[in-house]
C-alpha positions as CSV (number, residue, x, y, z in Angstrom):
1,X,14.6,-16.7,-18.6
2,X,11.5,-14.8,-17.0
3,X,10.9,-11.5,-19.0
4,X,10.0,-8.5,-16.8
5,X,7.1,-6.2,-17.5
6,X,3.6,-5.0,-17.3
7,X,3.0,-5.5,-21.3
8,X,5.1,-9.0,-21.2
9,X,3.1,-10.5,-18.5
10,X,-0.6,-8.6,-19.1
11,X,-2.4,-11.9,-18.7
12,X,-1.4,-13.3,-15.8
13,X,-1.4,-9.9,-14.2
14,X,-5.2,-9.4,-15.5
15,X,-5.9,-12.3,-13.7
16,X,-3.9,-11.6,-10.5
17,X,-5.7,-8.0,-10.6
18,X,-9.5,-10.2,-10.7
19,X,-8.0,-12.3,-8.3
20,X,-7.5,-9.7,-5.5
21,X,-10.8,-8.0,-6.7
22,X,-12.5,-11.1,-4.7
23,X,-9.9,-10.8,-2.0
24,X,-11.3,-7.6,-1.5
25,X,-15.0,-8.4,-1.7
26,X,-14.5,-10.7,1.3
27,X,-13.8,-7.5,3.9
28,X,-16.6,-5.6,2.0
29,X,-19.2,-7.9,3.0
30,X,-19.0,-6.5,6.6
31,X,-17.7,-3.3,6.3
32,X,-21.1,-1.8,6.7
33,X,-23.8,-4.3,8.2
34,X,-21.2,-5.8,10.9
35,X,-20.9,-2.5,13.6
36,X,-24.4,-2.1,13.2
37,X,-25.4,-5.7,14.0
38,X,-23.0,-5.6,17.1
39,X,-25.5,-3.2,18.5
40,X,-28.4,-4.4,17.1
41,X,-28.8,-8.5,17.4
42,X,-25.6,-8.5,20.1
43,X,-26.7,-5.6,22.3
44,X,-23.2,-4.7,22.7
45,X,-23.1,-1.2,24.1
46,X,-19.5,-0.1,24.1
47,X,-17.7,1.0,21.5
48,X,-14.5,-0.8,22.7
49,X,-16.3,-4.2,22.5
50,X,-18.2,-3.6,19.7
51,X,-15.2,-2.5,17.5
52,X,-13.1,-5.8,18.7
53,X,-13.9,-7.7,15.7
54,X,-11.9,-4.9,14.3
55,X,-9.0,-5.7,16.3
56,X,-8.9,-9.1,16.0
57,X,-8.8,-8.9,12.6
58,X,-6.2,-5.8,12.1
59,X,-3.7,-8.0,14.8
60,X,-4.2,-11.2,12.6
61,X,-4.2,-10.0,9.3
62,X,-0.5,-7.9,10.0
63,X,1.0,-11.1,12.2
64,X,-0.3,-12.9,8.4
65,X,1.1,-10.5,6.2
66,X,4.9,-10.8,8.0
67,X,4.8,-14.3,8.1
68,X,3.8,-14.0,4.4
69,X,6.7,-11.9,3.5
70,X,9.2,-14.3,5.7
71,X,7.8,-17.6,3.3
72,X,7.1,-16.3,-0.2
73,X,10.7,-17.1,-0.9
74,X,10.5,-20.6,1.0
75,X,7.4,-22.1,-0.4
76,X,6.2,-19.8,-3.4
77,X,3.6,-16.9,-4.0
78,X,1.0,-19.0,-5.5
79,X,0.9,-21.7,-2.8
80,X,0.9,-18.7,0.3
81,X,-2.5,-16.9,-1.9
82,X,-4.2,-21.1,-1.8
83,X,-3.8,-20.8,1.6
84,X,-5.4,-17.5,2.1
85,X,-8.4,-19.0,-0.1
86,X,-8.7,-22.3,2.1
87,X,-8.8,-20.3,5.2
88,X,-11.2,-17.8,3.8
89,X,-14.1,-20.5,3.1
90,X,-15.3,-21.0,6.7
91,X,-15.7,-17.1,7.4
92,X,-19.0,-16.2,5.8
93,X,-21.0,-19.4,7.7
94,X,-19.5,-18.3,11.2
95,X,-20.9,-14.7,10.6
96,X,-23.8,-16.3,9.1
97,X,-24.4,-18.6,12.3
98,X,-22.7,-16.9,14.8
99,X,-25.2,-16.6,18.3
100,X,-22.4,-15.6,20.6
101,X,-19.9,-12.3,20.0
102,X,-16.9,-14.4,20.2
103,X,-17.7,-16.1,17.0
104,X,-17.9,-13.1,15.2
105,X,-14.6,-12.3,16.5
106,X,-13.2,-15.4,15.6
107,X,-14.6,-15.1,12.5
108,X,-12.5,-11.9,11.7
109,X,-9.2,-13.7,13.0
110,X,-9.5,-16.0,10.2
111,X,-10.6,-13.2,7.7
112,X,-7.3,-11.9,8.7
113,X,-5.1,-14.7,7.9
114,X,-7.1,-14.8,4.6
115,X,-6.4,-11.2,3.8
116,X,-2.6,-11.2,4.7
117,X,-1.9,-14.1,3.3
118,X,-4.4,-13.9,-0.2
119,X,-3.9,-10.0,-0.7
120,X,0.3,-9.7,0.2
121,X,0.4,-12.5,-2.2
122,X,-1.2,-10.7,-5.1
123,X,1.0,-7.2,-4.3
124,X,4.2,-9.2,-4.6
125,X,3.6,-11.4,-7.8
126,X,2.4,-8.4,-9.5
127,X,5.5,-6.4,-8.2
128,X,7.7,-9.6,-9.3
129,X,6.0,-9.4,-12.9
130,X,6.1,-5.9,-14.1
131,X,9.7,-4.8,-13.0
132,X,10.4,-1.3,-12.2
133,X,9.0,0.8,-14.4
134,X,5.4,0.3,-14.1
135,X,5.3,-0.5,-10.7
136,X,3.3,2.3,-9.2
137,X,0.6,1.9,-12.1
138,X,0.6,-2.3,-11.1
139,X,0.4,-1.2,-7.3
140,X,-2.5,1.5,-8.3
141,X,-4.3,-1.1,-10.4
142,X,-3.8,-4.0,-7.7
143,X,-5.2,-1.4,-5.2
144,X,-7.8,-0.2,-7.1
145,X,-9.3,-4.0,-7.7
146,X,-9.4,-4.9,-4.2
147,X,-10.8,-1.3,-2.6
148,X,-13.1,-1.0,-5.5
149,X,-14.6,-4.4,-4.6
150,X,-14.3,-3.3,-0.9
151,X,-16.9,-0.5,-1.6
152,X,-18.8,-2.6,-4.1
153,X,-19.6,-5.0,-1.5
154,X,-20.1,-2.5,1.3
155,X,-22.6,-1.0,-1.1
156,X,-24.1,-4.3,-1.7
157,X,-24.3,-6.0,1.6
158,X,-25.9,-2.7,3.0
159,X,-28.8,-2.7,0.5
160,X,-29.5,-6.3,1.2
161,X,-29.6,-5.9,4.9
162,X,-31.7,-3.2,4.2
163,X,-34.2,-5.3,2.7
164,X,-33.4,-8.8,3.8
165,X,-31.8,-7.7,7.2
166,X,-28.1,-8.1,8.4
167,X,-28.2,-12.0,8.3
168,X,-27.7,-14.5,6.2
169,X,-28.6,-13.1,3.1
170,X,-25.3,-10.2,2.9
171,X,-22.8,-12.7,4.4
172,X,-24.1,-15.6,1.7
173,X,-22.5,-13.3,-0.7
174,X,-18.6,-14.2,0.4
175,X,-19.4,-17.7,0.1
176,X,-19.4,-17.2,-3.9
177,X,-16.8,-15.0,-3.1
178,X,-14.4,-17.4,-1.9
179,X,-15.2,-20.2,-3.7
180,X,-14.8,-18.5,-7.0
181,X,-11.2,-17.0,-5.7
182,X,-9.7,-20.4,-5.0
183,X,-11.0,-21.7,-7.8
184,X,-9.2,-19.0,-10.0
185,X,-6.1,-19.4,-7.8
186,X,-6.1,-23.4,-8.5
187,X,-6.6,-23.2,-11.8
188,X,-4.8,-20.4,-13.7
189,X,-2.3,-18.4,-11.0
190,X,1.3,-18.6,-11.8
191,X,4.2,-18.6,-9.2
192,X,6.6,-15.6,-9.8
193,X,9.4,-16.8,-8.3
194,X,11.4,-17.3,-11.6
195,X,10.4,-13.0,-12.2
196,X,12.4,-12.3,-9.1
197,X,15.5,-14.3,-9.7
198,X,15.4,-12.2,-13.0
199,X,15.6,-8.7,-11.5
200,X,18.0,-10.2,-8.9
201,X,20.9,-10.5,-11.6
202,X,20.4,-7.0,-12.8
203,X,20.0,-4.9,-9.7
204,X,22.5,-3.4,-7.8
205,X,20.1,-2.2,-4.8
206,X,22.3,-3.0,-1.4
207,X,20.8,-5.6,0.6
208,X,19.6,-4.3,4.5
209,X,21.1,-5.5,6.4
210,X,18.5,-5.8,9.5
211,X,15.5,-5.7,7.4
212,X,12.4,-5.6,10.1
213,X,14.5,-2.7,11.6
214,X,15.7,-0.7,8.7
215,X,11.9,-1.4,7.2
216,X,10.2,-0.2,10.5
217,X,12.2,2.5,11.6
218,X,15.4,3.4,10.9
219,X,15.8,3.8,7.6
220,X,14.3,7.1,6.7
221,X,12.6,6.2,3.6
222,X,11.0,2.8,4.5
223,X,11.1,4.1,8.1
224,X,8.4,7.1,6.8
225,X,6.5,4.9,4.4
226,X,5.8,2.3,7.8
227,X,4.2,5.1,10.2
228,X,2.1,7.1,7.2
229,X,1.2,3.4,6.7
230,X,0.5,2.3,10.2
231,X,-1.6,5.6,10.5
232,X,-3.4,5.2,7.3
233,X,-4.9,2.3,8.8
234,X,-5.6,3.2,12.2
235,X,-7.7,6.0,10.5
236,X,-9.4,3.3,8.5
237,X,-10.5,1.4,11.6
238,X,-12.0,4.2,13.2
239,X,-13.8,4.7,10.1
240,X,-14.5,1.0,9.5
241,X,-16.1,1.1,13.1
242,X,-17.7,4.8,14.2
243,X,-18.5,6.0,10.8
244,X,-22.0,3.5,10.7
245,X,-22.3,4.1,14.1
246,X,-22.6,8.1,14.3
247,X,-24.7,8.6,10.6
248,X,-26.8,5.9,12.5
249,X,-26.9,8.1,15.5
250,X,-27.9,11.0,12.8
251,X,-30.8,9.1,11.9
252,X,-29.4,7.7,9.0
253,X,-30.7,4.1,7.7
254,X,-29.5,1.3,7.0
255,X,-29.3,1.6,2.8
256,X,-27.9,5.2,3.3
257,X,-25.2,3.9,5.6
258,X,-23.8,1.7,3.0
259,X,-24.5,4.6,0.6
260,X,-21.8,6.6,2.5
261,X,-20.1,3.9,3.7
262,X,-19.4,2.8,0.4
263,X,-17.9,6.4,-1.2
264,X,-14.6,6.0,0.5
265,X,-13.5,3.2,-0.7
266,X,-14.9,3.2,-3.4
267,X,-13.0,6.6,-4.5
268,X,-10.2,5.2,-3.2
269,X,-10.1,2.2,-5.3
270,X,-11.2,4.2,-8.4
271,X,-8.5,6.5,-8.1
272,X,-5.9,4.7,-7.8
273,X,-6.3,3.7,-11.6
274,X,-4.5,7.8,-11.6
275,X,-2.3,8.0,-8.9
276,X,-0.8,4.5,-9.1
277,X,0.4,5.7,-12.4
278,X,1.4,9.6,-10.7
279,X,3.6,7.1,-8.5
280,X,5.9,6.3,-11.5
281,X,6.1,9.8,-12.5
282,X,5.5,12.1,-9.8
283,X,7.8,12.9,-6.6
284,X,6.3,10.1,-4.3
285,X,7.1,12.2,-0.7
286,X,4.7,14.9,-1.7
287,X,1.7,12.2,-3.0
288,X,2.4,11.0,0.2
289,X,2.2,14.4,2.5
290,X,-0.4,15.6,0.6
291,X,-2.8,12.6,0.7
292,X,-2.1,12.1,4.5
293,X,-2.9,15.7,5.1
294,X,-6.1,15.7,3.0
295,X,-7.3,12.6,4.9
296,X,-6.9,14.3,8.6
297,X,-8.5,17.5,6.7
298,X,-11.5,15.6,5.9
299,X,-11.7,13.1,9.1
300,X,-11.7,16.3,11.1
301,X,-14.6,17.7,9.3
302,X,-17.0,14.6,10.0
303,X,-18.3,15.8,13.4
304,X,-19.5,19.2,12.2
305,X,-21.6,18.2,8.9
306,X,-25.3,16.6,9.1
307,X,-26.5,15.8,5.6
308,X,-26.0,13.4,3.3
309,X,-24.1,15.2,1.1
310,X,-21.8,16.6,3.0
311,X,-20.9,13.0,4.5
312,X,-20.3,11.6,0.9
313,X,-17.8,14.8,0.2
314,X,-15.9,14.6,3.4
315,X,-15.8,10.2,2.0
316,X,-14.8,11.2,-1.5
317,X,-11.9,13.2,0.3
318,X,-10.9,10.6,2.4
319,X,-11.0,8.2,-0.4
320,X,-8.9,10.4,-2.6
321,X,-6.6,10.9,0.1
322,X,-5.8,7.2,0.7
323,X,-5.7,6.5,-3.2
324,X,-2.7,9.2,-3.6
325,X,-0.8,7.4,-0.5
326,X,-2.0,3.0,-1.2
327,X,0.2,2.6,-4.0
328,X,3.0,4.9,-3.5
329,X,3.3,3.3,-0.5
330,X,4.2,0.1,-2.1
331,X,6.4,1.4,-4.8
332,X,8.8,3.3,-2.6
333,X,8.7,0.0,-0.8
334,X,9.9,-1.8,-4.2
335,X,11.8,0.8,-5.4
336,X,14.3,0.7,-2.4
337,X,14.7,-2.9,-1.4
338,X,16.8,-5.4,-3.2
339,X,14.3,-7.7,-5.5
340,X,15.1,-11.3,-3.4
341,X,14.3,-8.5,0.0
342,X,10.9,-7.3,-1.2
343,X,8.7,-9.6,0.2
344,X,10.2,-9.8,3.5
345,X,10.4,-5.5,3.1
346,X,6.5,-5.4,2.4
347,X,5.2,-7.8,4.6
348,X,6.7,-6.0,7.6
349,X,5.3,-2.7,6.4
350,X,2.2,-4.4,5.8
351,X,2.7,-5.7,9.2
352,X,2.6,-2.5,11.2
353,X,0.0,-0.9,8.4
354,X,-2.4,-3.3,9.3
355,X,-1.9,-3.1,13.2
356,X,-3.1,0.3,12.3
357,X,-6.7,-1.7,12.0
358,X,-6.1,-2.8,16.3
359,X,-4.7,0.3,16.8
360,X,-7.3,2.6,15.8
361,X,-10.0,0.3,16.6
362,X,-9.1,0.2,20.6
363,X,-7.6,3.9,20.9
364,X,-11.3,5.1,19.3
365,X,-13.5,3.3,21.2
366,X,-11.6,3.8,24.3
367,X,-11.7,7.7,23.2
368,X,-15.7,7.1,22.6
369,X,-16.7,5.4,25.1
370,X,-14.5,8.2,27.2
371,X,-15.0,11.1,25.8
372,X,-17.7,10.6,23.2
373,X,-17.3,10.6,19.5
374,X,-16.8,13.6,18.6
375,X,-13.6,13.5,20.5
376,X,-12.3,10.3,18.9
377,X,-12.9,11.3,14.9
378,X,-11.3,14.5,16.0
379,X,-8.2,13.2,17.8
380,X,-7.5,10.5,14.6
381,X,-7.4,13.6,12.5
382,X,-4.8,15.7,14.1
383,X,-2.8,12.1,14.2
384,X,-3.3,11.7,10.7
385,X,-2.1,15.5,9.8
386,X,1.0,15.4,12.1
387,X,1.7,11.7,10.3
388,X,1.8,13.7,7.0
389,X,4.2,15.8,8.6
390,X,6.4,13.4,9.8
391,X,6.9,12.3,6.1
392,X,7.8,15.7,4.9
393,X,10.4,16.4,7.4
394,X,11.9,12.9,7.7
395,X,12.1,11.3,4.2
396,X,14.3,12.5,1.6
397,X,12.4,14.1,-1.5
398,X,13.0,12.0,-5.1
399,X,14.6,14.5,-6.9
400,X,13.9,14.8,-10.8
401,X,16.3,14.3,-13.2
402,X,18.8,17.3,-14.2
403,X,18.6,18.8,-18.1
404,X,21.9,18.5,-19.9
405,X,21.8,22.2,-20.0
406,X,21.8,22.1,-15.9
407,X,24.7,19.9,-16.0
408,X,27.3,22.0,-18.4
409,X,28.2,24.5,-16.1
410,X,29.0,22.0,-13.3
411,X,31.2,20.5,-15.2
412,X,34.8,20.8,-13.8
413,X,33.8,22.2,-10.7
414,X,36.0,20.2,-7.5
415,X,33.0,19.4,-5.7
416,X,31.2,18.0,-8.7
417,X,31.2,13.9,-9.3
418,X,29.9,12.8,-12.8
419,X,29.3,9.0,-12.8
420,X,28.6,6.9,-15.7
421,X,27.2,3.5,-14.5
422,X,27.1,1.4,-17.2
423,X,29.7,-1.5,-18.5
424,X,33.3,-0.8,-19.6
425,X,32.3,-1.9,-23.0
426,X,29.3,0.9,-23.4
427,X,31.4,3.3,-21.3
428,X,34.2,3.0,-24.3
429,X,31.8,3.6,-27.2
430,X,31.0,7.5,-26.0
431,X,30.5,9.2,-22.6
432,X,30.5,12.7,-21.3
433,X,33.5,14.6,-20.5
434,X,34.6,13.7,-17.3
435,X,32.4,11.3,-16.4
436,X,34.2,8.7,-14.5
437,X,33.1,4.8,-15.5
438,X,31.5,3.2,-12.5
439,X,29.4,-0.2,-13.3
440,X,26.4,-0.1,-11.6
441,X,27.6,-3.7,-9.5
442,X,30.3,-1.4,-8.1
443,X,29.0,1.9,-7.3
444,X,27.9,1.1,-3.7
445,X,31.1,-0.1,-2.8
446,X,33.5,2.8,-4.2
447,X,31.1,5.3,-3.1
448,X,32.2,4.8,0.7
449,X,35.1,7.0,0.5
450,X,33.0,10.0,-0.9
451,X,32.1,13.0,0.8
452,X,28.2,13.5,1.1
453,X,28.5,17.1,0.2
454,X,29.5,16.5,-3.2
455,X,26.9,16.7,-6.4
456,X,27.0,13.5,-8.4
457,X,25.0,13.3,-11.2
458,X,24.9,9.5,-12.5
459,X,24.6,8.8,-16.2
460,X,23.4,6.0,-18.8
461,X,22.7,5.6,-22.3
462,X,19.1,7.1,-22.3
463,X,18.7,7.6,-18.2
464,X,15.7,6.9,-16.0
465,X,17.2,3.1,-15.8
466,X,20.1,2.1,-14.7
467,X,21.3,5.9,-14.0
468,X,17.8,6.4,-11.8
469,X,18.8,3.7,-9.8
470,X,21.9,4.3,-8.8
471,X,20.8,7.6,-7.8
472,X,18.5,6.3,-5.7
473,X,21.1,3.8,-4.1
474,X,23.1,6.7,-3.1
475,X,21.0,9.1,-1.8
476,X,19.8,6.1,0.4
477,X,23.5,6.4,1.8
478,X,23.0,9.9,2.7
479,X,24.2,11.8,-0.7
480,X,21.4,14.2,-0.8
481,X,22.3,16.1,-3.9
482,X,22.4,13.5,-6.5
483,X,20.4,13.5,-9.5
484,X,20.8,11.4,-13.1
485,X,20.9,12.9,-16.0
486,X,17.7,13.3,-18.4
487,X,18.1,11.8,-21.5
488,X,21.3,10.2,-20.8
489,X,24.4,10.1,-23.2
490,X,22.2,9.9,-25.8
491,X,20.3,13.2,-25.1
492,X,23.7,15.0,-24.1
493,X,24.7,14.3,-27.9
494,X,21.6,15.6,-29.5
């Protein structure tokens, strides 16, 4: 039987982590030459057209990562992330060679299918290996890989068009790129299919019942998570797209583009090796409102700085602002859909995050070429703020756990419901007065009947397990004031 966790699997999640450190490096060789060469060698003009490589490859990449989610279960992780790696291979000659636009567009549909196909892989096998308790660390570390090679590259492809110009030499550094990934993939990469039917037996998550609805909108956890998502990324393509273009409107040059260009992601990679581990710790619906918030803080302050430094502040505060959101996104994804669910759950949120690329990319430069610049960056901002918002209000806060000492003078009190969800056999060797005996495999069904005003405190042996989950299952049926208990019945007996 597969054995869940981030210690129990460190070697093939090491390698899964490198593995989407290369996936990563294939969007970074772009980020920075690519809207610059669209003016430069291309002699495109508007913003619209110039940012449609953008598009092309936000609308492929989310139509990739659904269809990912929809055959993980059919055909297997690893075999999905060779795919990715096959289709990757072609991308760096067709930017290399490319004498028409609509090559370089083409080039980014296939970078798409690569990225939703290579980098949903890696998020689910590493959420299928460590189990629940790690997962925001796994997410922050997967993150943190693939953004940090992002800005690596970006960094990296801008000082060699700075000295060899924007072609071949920066795109000649994917070709490595890919060939080395699908070499790893072939070789050493495990399927985790085994890991999943694992956690399947133990959880008692309810199953949705229409997942691409309850996971787009109407469920108001995953519901929330999907439009901070979607608007995370429509951010990002602006930025992607009119970030080189206005510091080269400042007089900026090439090497000092990809200087700035690079902070952002690169923060945001590096910190998620921090706030992937906050996600497992600290309540995820603020990291979410506040990173959202500081990101439309900081996009709104781009048009009214001019030097260098202040550019690479207002990056560092974007970056930071996306790492507190990237993997708390994915572990309130995790932590709310049933196990043999999850990859269907997170490739339709990484579906309508990723048409956040096409989004942003056409509603900016349609903005631009409109209304100028200025008035694009600024409109993305208040979008990004009032998205931060939307979280706050809408999505039900993860409440901490209550003290023993909270819980005594509840106790006996008619509106009061004190649940202890583990096995008859556990429930008989010591339990808390009053505390009815509910398995966890029979909580969601008995529950029905209960009012929603009632407090229900759930209870295990040593709680944050089973006890944290089942408080989670029922506040995701509407029983807002549920807690578990710290400590458990062990703690209540000390």
């Amino acid at each position: 039987m597969s054995i869940l966790g981030l210690r129990q699997n460190w070697k093939q999640f090491t390698l899964l982590v490198i593995v989407n450190a290369f996936v990563g490096g294939m969007v970074g060789i772009e980020r920075t030459v690519l809207p610059v060469l669209a003016e430069l060698e291309f002699g495109i003009a508007s913003h619209a057209a110039a940012l449609s490589f953008i598009m092309a490859f936000g609308v492929s990449k989310a139509m990739a990562n659904y269809f990912t989610g929809r055959l993980a279960g059919r055909y297997g992780r690893k075999a999905l992330l060779v795919t990715g790696w096959l289709l990757a291979l072609p991308v760096p000659f067709m930017l290399i060679y490319a004498d028409v636009w609509a090559w370089i567009v083409a080039a980014n549909i296939l970078l798409g299918i690569h990225q939703g196909f290579a980098w949903s892989s890696t998020v689910v096998m590493k959420m299928d290996l460590v189990g629940e308790k790690d997962r925001g660390l796994a997410m922050g570390l997967n993150e943190f890989a693939g953004y940090l090679a992002v800005g690596g590259m970006a960094f990296l492809t801008g000082f060699l068009a700075a000295h060899y110009g924007p072609r071949p030499v920066p795109f000649q550094v994917g070709i490595a790129l890919a060939v080395i990934g699908l070499g790893m993939t072939l070789l050493w990469v495990k399927d985790t299919t085994h890991h999943v039917t694992a956690e399947a037996a133990q959880s008692a998550l309810p199953k949705l019942k229409r997942v691409f609805v309850e996971t787009s909108l109407t469920h108001r956890t995953l519901g929330s998570v999907t439009q901070a998502g979607l608007v995370n990324n429509l951010n990002d393509g602006m930025l992607w797209g009119l970030l080189p273009v206005l510091l080269f409107s400042e007089g900026f040059g090439q090497e000092r583009i990809g200087l700035i260009a690079a902070v952002y992601p690169a923060v945001w990679g590096l910190g998620q090796l921090f706030t992937g581990k906050l996600a497992d710790v600290v309540n995820r619906r603020s990291l979410l409102v506040i990173g959202m918030v500081l990101q439309g803080v900081a996009i709104l302050g781009l048009p009214f700085v001019h030097a260098q430094g202040a550019y690479i502040a207002l990056s560092a505060a974007l970056g930071l602002g996306t790492a507190l959101v990237y993997p708390t996104f994915l572990a309130v994804l995790a932590a709310h859909t049933h196990p043999q669910q999850r990859s269907e759950a997170v490739g339709i949120f990484r579906l309508w995050r990723d048409l956040g690329y096409a989004i942003g990319a056409l509603a900016t430069g349609l903005i631009a070429d409109r209304f100028g610049i200025t008035a694009s960056i600024l409109a993305i901002g208040i979008v990004t703020v009032l998205s931060g918002i939307v979280v706050w209000l809408r999505m039900p806060s993860e409440r901490k756990c209550l003290e023993p000492e909270d819980l005594k003078p509840l106790l006996g009190k008619t509106n009061v419901r004190v649940v202890d969800v583990r096995i008859p056999e556990e429930y008989a060797g010591g339990h808390l007065p009053e505390a009815i005996n509910i398995p966890l495999t029979e909580l969601l069904e008995r529950a029905r009947s209960w009012s929603p005003k009632e407090r229900i405190i759930t209870v295990c042996a040593k709680g944050g397990g089973r006890s944290a989950q089942a408080a989670r299952v029922l506040r995701d049926m509407g029983f807002g004031r549920t807690w578990w208990l710290c400590g458990g019945t062990v703690g209540w007996h000390v």
